[in-house]
N, C-alpha and C positions, 0 to 999 in steps of 0.2 A: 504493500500500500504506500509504503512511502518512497519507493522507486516511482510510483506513479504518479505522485505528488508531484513530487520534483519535473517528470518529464512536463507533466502541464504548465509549471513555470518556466521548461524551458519553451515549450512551445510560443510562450507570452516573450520571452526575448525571439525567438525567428522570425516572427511574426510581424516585429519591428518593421516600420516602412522600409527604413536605411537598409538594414538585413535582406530584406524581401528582394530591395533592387540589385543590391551583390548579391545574390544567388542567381538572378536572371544574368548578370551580367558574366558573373565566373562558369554559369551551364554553357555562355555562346561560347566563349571562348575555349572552354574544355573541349566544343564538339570540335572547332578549328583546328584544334591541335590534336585533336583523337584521330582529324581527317589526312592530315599531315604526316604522309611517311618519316619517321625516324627523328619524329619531333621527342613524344610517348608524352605520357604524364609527369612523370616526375622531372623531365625538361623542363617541361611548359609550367608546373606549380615552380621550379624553382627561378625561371626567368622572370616572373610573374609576382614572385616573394617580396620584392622591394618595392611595389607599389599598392603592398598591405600595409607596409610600417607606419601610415600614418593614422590608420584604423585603431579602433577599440580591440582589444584581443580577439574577443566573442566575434564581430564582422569579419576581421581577417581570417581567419580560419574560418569562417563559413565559406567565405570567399574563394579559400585556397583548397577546401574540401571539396565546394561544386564544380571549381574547372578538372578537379580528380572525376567527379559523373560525368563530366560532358566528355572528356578523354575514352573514358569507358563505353559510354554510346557513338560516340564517331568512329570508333576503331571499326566499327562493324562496317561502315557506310562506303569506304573503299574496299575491302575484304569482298563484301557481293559486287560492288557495281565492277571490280578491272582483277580484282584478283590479288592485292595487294593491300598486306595489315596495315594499317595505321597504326596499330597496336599489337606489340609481342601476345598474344592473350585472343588476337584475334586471327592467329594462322588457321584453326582449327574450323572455322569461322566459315572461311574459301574453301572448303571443300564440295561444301553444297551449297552455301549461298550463291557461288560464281555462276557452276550449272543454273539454278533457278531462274538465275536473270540473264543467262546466257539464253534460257528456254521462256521467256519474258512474263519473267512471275518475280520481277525485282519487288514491286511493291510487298507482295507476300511475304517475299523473304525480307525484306527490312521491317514490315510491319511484326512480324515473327521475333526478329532480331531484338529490335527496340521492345516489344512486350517482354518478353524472356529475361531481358536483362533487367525493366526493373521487379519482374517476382523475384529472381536472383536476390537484389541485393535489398528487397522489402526482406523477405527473410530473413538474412543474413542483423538487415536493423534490430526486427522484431528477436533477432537472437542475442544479440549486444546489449538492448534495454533488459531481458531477463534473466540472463545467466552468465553475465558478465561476472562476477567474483569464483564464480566455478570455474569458467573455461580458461579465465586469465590462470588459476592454479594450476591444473592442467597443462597450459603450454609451457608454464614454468619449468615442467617435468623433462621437457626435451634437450637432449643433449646431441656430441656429434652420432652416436648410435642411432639414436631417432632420426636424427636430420636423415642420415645415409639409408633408413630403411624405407623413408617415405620416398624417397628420391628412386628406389631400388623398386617399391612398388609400383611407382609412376611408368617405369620402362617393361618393366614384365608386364604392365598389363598393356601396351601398346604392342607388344610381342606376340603374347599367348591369346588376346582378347579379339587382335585386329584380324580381318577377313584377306587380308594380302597375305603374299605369300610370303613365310617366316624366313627366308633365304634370304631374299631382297631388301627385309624391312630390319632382319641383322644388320646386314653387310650395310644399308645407310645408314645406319644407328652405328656404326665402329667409324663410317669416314667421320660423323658426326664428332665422336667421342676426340678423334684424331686430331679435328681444327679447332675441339675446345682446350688441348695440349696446348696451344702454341701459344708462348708469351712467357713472361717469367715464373716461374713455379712460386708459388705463394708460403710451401713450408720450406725450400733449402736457398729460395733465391738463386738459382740457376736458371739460363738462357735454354728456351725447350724449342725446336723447328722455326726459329727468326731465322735464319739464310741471311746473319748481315745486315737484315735491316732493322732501323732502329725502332722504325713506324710498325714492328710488330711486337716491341716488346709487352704492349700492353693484350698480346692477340688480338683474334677476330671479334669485331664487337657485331656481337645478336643482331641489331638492327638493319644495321651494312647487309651482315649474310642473308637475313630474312629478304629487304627490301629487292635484293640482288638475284634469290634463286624463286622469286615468286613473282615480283614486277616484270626485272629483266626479262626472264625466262618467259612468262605469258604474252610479253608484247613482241621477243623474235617467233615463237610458236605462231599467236597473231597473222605476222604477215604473212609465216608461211600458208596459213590458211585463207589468206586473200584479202587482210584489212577491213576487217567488218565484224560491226557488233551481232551477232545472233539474236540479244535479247534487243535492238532499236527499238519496233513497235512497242515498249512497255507501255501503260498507259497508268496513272496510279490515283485513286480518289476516295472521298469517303469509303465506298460502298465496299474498296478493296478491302480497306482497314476493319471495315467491320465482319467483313466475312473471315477474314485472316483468323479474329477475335471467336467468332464462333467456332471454328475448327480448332484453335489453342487447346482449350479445356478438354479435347480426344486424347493429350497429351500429359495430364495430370500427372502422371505417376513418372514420366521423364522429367518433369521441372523438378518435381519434391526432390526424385534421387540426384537429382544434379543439385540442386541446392545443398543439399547435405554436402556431395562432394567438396562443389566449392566452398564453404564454410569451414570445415575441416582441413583443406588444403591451406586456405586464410587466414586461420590460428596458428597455425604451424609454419616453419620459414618455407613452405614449397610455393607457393603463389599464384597467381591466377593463370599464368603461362600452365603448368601441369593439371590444374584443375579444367580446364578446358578441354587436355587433349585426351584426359582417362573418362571424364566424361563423356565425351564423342565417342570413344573406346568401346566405354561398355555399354552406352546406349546402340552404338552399331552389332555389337554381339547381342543381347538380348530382346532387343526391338524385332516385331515379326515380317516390318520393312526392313531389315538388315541389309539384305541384298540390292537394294536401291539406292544405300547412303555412298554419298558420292557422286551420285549422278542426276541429284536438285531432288531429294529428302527433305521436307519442311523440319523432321525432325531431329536431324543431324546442323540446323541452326538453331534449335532450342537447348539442346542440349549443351555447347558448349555457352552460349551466351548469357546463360542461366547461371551455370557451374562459375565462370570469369566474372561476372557481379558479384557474385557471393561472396568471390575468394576478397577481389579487390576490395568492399566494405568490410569482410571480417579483416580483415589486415590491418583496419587500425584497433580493434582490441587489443591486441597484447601493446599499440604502441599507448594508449590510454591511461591499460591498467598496469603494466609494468614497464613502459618504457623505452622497450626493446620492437623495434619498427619490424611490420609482416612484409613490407614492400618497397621497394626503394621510394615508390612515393610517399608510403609514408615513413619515411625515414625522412624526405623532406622538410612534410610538416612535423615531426620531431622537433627537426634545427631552430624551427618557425615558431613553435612553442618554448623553445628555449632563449631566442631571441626577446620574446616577449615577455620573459622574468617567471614564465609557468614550466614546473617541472615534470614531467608525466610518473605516474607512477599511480598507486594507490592513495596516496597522500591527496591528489587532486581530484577525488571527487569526495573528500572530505572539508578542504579548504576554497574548494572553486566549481561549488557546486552548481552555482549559474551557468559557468562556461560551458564547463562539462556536458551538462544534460541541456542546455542550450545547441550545444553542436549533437548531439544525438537529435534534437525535433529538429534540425535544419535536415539533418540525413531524411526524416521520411519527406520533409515538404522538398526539398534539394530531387528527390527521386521524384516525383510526383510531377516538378516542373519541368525537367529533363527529360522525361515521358513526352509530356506535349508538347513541346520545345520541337523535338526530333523527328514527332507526330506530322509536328505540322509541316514541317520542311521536305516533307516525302518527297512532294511533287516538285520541289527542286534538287533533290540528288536523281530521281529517275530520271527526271529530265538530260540529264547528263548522258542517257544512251541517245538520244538520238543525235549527238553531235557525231560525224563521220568520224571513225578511226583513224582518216588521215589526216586530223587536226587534234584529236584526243593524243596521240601514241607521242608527238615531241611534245606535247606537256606533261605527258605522265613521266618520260622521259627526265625533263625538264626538274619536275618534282621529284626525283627518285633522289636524283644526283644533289638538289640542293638538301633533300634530306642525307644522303649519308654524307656530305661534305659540313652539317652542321652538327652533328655527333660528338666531331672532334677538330672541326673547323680545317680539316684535309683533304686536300686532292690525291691524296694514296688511296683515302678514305673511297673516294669516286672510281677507283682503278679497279678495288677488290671490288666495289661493288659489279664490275661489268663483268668482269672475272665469276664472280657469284654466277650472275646471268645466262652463263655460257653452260656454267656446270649444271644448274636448275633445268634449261633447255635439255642438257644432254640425257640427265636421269628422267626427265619427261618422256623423253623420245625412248626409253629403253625401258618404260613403263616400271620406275624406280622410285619409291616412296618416297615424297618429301618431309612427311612431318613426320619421320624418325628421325631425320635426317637434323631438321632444326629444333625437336626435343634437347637431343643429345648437344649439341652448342649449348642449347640455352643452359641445362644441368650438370654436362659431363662435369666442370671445374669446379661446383655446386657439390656436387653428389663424392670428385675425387678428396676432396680438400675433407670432407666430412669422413670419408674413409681411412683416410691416410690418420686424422687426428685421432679416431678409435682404436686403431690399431698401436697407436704411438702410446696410448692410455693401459691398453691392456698389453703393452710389450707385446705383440704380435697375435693374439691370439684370436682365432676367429669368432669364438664363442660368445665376444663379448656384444654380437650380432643377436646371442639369443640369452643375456644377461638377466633379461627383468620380463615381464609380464606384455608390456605395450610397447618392447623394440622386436619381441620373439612374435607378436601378434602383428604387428605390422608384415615383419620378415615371412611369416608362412602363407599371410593374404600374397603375397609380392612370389613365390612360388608356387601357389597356388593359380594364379593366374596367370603365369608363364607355362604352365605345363597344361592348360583348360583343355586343350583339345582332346590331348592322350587321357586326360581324366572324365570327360565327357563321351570322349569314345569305348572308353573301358565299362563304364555305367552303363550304355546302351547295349553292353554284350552280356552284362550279368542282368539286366534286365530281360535282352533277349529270350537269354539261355533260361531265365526264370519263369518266361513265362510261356515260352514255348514257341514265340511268332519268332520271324526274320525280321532283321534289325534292317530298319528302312536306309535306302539309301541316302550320298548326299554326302558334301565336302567336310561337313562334320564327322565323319562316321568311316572316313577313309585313312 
């Protein structure tokens, strides 16, 4: 009851005129920068940072939290219309939103996209307002064993779970693991595959490779295919939106289980990037559309874009209640809290209880106008198909290259990204999975650095993998779900043999 006290007073600070207008103002600009290849979030909050300081705490940070939602909702908006994240969180995104609007059901699929994402992260709110001093104790729990079993179940289930074939979806998940080597090692400081150059010591930065083997690669695919949009004719209006709406709800039980995912991924350091692509994962495995995801699935965009809201709102729990940021963005607003004389931790929602629960009501009203915000603007992102390909492809171009050259303010940075391009085209053409491929970037030095620290803990021993209760439970879902097939296959033969029929055919069962 008096958790709920408090939110009603905060909802009385969001509600502020002042407040109200920074929250519209930070939702446009989030989508901007959500739109913007290899801008991301925690760019744009932090570019963004210095023209809070002259706010009240409580505005700034509504301020710096809603261009965090419109980041989150833009990412989708290039993902369907060209085939290119705006957002790391949003690769998983283009797998079937491109088809849809390639097959001119862009409205659907954005209207899909944008609903999806705010049940995601309404959830994710409504989780934060009531069990925030549990889940905060909880992630307190995780150390590097935990980080590396989440990480470890992220990749086995993209393994054992995905409908590609396990050969292909290895082998780009090892080049993957290969180019998140390169740069300098984090635990001995040694130099790992730079060749001399200096511009690698920091590696491959995510966004360059993303923007490189998804942009590049679809716009030389493109012209191979003769410079032309498939999905032109889109046409997008009320009537889409509400039909979009009523077909949603066929899909209840993929939003909840993705919202779980992401939420859970979002307390824990794995992030909205992994929550995305295990939910995409195991909604394509257990969905009885499975065998359509891929090739414009409405529900292979609910499911990642549901999961990556959740993750990105629960990510600021743990930085609220202990401090310790779920996301590089909000590691941002950490710095931004600390600039403003407010310490996170537990201490501040005893001492700065306005703030506090002040920025939680800005979250559900933050999501709500981000909704129609993005609602409305449909019929100017569809719009965007029917400009000819041969006026779209040197702006995407255009845009690719001023996104990876403002990462790190490099024309190397533009080099790899064409480079990217070539490679993304080639595994296209050899029908080579790419989102094992940019999993493993985004985690391998994630996932290595967390292994290497466990090991260095337990003097080498592997055991210490299955030490406690919640790293040996994580570790057996994360082999359990790499071996699904053979384990699914075997049930089907003792079930057989049980009951006397022949075990139906099918790729499962082979």
């Amino acid at each position: 009851m008096e958790e709920l006290t408090n939110l009603f007073h905060g909802f009385a600070v969001a509600l502020m005129p002042f407040n109200i207008l920074v929250m519209v103002i930070g939702i446009v600009l989030g989508v901007i920068i959500g739109v913007l290849p290899g801008l991301g979030g925690a760019n744009g909050v932090a570019i963004l940072l210095p023209l809070t300081f002259s706010m009240p705490p409580t505005s700034a940070i509504i301020m710096l939290s809603c261009i965090y939602w419109g980041a989150l909702f833009g990412g989708a908006i290039t993902s369907i219309l060209f085939n290119i994240p705006g957002e790391p969180w949003s690769v998983a995104t283009t797998f079937d939103g491109y088809p849809m609007a390639q097959q001119g059901k862009a409205g659907e699929a954005l209207t899909a996209a944008f609903t999806s994402s705010f049940v995601g992260a309404l959830f994710a709110i409504i989780m934060i307002t009531l069990v925030a001093p549990l889940v905060a104790r909880f992630a307190l729990e995780f150390g590097p064993p935990e980080k590396f079993a989440v990480y470890f179940l992220a990749f086995c289930s993209f393994i054992g779970l995905s409908k590609e074939p396990a050969f292909k979806t290895v082998a780009a998940m090892m080049l993957g693991f290969a180019l998140a080597a390169v740069g300098l090692d984090s635990m001995t400081g040694q130099l790992r595959l730079t060749f001399g150059f200096t511009e690698m010591l920091n590696g491959f930065d995510f966004l360059i490779a993303v923007i490189g083997l998804f942009g590049i690669g679809e716009i030389l695919l493109t012209m191979e295919d003769g410079l032309s949009f498939r999905g032109s004719k889109a046409k997008i209006n009320l009537r889409v939106v509400l039909q979009t709406w009523k077909e949603l709800p066929r899909y209840w039980m993929t939003s909840l289980r993705s919202s779980m995912i992401g939420c859970w991924m979002g307390i824990t350091p794995a992030g909205a990037t992994p929550a995305s692509f295990m939910s995409y994962g195991i909604a394509k495995r257990v969905s009885k559309n499975g065998k359509n995801f891929g090739h414009g699935e409405i529900e292979g965009v609910i499911a990642p874009e549901t999961a990556a809201h959740a993750a990105g709102t629960a990510a600021l729990l743990p930085m609220l209640s202990l401090g310790v940021p779920g996301s590089p963005t909000a590691a941002v607003l950490l710095g931004g809290l600390l600039i403003w004389g407010l310490q996170p931790g537990p201490m501040l929602f005893v001492e700065q209880k306005e703030f506090v629960w002040g920025l939680i009501a800005s979250m559900y009203l933050g999501n709500i106008v981000g909704l129609l915000i993005v609602l409305t603007c449909v019929p100017l992102f569809a719009a965007i198909l029917r400009i000819p390909f041969s006026i779209v492809a040197p702006l995407i171009l255009v845009l690719c290259a001023i996104g990876a050259y403002s990462v790190h303010n490099s024309t190397f940075d533009v080099m790899l990204m064409m480079v990217f391009g070539v490679i993304g085209y080639l595994l296209k053409k050899c029908n080579y999975p790419l989102a094992p491929l940019v999993l493993a970037i985004v985690l391998g030095d994630k996932a290595e650095e967390a292994f290497r620290q466990s090991l260095l803990a337990s003097q080498g021993a592997l055991g210490v993998f299955f030490s406690n209760g919640l790293v040996a439970t994580i570790m057996t879902l994360g082999l359990i779900a790499l071996f699904w097939s053979p384990i699914n296959a075997g049930y089907a033969r003792l079930r057989s043999a049980a009951t006397g029929r022949p075990r139906p055919a099918g790729p499962d069962y082979e």
